[in-house]
mmCIF file of the C-alpha atoms, coordinates in Angstrom:
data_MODEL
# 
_entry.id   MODEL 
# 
loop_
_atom_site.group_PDB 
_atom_site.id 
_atom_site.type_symbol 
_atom_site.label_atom_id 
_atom_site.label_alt_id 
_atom_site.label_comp_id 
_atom_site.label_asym_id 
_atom_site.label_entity_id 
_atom_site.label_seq_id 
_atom_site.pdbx_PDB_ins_code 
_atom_site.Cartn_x 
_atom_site.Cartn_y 
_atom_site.Cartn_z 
_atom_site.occupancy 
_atom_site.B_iso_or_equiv 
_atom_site.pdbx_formal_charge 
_atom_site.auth_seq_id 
_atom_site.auth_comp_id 
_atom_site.auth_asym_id 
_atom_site.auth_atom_id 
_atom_site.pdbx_PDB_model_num 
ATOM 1   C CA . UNK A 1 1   ? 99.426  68.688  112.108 1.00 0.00 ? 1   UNK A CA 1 
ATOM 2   C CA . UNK A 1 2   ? 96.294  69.841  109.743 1.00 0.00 ? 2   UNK A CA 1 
ATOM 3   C CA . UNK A 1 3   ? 97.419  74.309  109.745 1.00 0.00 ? 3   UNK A CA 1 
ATOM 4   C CA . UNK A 1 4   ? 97.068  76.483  106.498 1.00 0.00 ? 4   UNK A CA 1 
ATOM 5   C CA . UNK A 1 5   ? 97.481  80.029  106.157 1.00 0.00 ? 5   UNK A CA 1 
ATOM 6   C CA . UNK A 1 6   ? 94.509  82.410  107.065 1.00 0.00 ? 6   UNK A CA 1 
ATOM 7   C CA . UNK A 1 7   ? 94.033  86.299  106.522 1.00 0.00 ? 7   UNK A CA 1 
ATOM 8   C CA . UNK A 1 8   ? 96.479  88.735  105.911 1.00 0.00 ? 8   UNK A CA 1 
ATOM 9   C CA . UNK A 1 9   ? 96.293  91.713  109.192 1.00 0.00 ? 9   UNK A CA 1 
ATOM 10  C CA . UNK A 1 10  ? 97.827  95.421  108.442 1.00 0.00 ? 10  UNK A CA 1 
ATOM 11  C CA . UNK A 1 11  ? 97.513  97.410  111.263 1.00 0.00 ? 11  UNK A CA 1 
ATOM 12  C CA . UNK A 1 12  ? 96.719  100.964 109.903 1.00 0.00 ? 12  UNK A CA 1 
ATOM 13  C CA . UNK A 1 13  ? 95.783  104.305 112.096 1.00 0.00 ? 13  UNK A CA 1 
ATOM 14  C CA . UNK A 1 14  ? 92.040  104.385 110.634 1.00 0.00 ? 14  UNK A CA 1 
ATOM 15  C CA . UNK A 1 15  ? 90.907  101.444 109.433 1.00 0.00 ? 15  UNK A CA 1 
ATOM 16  C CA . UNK A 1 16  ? 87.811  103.580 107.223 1.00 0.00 ? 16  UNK A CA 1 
ATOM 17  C CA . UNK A 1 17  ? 90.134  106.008 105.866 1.00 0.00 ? 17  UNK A CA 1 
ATOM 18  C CA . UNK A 1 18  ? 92.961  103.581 104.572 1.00 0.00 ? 18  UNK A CA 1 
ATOM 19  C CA . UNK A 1 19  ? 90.291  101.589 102.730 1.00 0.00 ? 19  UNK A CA 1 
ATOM 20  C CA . UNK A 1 20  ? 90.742  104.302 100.653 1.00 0.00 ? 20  UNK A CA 1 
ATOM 21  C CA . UNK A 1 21  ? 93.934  103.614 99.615  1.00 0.00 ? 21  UNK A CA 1 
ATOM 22  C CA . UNK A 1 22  ? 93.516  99.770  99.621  1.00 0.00 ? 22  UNK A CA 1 
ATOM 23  C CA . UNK A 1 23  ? 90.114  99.932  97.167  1.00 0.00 ? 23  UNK A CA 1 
ATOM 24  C CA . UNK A 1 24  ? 90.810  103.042 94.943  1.00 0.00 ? 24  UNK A CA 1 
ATOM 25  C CA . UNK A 1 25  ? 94.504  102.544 94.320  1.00 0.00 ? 25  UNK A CA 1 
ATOM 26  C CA . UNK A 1 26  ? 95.336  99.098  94.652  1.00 0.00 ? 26  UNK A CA 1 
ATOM 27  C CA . UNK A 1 27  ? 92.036  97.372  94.026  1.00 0.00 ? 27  UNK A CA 1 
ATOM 28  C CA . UNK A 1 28  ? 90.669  95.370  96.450  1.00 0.00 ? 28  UNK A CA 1 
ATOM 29  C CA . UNK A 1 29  ? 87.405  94.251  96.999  1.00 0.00 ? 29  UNK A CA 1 
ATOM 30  C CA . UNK A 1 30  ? 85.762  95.635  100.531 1.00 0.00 ? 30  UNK A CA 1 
ATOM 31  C CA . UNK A 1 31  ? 84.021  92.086  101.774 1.00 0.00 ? 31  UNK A CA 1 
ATOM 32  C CA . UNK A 1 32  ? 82.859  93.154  104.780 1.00 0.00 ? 32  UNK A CA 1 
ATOM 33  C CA . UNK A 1 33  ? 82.978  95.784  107.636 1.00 0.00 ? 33  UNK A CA 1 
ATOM 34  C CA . UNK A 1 34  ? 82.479  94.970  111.590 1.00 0.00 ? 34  UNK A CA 1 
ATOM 35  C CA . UNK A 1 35  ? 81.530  97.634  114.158 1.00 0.00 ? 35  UNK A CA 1 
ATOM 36  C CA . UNK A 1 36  ? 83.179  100.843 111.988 1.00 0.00 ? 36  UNK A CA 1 
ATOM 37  C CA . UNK A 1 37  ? 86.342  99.834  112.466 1.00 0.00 ? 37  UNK A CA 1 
ATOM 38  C CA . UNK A 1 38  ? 87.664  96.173  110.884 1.00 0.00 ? 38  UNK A CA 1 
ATOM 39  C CA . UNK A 1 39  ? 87.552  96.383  107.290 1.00 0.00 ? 39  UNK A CA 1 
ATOM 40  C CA . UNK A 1 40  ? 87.786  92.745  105.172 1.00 0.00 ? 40  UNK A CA 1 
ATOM 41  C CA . UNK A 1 41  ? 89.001  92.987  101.680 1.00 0.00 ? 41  UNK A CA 1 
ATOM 42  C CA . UNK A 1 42  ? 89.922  90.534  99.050  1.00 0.00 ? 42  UNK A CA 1 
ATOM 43  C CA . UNK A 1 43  ? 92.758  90.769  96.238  1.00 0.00 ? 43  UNK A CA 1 
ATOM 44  C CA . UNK A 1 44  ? 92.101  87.816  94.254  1.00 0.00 ? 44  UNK A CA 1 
ATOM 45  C CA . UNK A 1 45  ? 91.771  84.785  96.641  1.00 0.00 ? 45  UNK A CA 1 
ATOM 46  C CA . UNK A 1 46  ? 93.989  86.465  99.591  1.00 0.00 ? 46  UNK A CA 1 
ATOM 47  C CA . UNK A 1 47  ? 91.841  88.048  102.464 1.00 0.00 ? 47  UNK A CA 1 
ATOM 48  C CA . UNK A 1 48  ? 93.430  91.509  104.287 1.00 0.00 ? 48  UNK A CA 1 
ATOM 49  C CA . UNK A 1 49  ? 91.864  92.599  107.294 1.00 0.00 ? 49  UNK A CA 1 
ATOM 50  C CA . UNK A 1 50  ? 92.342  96.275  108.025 1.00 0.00 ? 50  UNK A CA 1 
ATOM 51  C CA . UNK A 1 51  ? 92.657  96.922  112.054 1.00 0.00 ? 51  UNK A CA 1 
ATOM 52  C CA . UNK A 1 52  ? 93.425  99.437  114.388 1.00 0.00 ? 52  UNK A CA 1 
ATOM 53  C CA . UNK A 1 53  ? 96.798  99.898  115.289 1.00 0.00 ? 53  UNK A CA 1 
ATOM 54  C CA . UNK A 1 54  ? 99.903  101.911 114.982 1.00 0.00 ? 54  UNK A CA 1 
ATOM 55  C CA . UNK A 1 55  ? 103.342 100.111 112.576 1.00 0.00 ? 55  UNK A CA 1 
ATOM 56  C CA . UNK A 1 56  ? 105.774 101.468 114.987 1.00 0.00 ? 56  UNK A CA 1 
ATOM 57  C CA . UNK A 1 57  ? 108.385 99.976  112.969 1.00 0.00 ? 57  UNK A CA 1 
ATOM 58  C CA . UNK A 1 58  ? 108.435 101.942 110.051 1.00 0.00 ? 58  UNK A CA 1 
ATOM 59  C CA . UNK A 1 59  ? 111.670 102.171 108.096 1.00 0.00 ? 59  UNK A CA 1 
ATOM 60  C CA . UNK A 1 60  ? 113.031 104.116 104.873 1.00 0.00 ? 60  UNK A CA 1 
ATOM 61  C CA . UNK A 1 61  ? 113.305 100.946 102.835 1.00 0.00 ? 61  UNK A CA 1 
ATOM 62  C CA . UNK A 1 62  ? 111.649 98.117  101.792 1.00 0.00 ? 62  UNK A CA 1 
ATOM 63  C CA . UNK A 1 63  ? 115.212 95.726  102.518 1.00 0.00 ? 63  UNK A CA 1 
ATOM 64  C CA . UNK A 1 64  ? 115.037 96.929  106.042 1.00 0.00 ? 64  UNK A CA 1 
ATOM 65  C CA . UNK A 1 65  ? 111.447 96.342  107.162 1.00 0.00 ? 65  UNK A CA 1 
ATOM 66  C CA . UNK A 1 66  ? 109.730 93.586  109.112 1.00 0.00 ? 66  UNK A CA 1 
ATOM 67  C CA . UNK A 1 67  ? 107.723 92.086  106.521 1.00 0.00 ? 67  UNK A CA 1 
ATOM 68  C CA . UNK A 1 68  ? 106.250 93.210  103.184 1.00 0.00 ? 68  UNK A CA 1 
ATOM 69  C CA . UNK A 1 69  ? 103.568 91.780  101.399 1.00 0.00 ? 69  UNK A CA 1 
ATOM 70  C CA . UNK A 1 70  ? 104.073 91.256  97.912  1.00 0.00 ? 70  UNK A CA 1 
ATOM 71  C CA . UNK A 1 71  ? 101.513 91.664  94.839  1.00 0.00 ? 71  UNK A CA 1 
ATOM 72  C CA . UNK A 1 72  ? 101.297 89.242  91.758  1.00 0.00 ? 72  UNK A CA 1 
ATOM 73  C CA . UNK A 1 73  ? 100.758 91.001  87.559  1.00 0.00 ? 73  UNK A CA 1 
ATOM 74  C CA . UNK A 1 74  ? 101.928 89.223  84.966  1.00 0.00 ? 74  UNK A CA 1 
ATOM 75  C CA . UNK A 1 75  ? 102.088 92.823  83.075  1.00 0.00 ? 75  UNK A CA 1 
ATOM 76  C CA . UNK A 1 76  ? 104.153 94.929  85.447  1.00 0.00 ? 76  UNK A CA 1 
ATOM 77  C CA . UNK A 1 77  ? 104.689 97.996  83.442  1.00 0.00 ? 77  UNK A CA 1 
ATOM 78  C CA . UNK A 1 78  ? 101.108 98.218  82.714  1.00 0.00 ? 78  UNK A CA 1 
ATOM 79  C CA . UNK A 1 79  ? 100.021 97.478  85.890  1.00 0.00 ? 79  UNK A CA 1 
ATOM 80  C CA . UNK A 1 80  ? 103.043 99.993  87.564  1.00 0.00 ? 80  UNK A CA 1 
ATOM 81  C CA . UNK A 1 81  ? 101.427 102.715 84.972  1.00 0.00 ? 81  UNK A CA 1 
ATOM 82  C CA . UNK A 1 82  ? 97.829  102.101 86.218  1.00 0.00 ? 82  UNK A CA 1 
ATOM 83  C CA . UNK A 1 83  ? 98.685  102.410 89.937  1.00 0.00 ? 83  UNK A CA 1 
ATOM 84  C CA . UNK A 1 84  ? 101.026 105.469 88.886  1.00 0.00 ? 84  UNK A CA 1 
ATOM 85  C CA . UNK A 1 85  ? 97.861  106.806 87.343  1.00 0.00 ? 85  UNK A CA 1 
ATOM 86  C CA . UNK A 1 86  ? 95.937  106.222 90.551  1.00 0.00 ? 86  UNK A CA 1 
ATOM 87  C CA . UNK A 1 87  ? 97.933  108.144 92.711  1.00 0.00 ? 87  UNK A CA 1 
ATOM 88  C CA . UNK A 1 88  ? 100.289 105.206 93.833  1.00 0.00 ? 88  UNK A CA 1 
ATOM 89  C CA . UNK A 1 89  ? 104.042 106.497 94.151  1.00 0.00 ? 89  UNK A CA 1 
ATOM 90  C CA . UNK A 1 90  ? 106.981 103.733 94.652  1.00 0.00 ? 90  UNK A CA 1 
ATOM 91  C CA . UNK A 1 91  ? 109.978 103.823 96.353  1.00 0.00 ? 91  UNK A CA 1 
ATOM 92  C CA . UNK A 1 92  ? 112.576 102.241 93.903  1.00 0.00 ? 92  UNK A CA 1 
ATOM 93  C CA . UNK A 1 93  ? 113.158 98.452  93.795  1.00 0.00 ? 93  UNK A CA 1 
ATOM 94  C CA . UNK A 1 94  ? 114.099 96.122  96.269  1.00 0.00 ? 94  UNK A CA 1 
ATOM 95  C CA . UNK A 1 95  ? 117.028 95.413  94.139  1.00 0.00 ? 95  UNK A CA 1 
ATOM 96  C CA . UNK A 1 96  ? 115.760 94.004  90.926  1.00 0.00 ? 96  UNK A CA 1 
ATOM 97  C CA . UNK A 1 97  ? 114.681 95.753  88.307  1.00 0.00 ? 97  UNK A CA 1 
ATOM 98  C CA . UNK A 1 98  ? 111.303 93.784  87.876  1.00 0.00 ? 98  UNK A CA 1 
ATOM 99  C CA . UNK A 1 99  ? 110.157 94.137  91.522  1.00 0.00 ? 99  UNK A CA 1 
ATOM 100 C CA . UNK A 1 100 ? 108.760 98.022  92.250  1.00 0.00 ? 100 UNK A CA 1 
ATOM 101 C CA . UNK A 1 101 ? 108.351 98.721  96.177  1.00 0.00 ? 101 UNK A CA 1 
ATOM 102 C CA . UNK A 1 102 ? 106.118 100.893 97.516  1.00 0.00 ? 102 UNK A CA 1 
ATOM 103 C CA . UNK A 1 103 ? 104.142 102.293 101.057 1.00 0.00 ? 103 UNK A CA 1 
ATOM 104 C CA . UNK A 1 104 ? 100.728 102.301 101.816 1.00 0.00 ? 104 UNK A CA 1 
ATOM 105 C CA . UNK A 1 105 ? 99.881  105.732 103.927 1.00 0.00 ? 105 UNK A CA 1 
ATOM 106 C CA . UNK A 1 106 ? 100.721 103.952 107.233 1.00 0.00 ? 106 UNK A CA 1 
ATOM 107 C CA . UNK A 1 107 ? 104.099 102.966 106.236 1.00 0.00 ? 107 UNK A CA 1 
ATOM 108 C CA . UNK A 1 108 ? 103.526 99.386  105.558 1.00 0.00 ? 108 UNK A CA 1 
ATOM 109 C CA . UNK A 1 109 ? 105.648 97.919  102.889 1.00 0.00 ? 109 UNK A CA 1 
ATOM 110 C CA . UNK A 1 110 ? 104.705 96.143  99.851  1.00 0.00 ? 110 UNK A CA 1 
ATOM 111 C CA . UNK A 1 111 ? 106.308 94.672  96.430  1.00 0.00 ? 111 UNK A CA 1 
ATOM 112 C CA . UNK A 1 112 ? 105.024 94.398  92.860  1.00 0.00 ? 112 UNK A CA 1 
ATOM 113 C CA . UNK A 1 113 ? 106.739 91.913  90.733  1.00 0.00 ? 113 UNK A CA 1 
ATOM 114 C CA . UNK A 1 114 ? 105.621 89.317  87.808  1.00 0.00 ? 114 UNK A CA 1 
ATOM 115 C CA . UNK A 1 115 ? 106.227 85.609  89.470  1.00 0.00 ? 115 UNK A CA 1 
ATOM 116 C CA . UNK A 1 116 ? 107.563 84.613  86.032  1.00 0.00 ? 116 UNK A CA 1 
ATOM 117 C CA . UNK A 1 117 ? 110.412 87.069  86.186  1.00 0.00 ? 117 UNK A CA 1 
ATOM 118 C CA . UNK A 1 118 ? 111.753 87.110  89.702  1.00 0.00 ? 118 UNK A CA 1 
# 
């Protein structure tokens, strides 16, 4: 069997006004919008595809959600500082003291950590 990995889907309320959050806080790269309402982004090599829909499982911490998508630095503090300075606010750690946790505004859970120091 000849499979790889493809895009990366969040399902977010408005797909035009989470860009937002995805470009000005996090910073990824907008690569494309279809039809006002399917917005393609890039963080490094990974594509995200911001779609309509609702994350109807939403939970109070990161250990007890679905799935969470995790971000590489290889600086964490600095790069924790420079989202802090954004506007980004996390949630605590997922247990380790090198990997920060944190919500985008639809309640989708995601992870920054250093790879080196996991």
């Amino acid at each position: 069997m000849n499979i790889r990995a493809g895009h990366i889907e969040i399902f977010v309320k408005d797909p035009m006004t989470s860009m937002d959050f995805y470009e000005k806080i996090l910073g990824f790269s907008v690569t494309e919008i279809q039809h006002d309402k399917f917005v393609w982004m890039k963080l490094g090599e990974t594509e995200f595809l911001l779609r309509p829909g609702m994350n109807k499982n939403q939970t109070d911490e990161y250990k007890d959600s679905n799935i969470g998508i995790v971000i590489y630095t290889y600086d964490i503090m600095k790069t924790k500082d420079e989202l802090e300075g954004r506007g980004l606010v996390f949630s605590g750690t997922d247990g380790s003291d090198s990997c920060f946790t944190f919500k985008d505004p639809d309640g989708n859970w995601f992870q920054l950590t250093d790879p080196q120091h996991q």
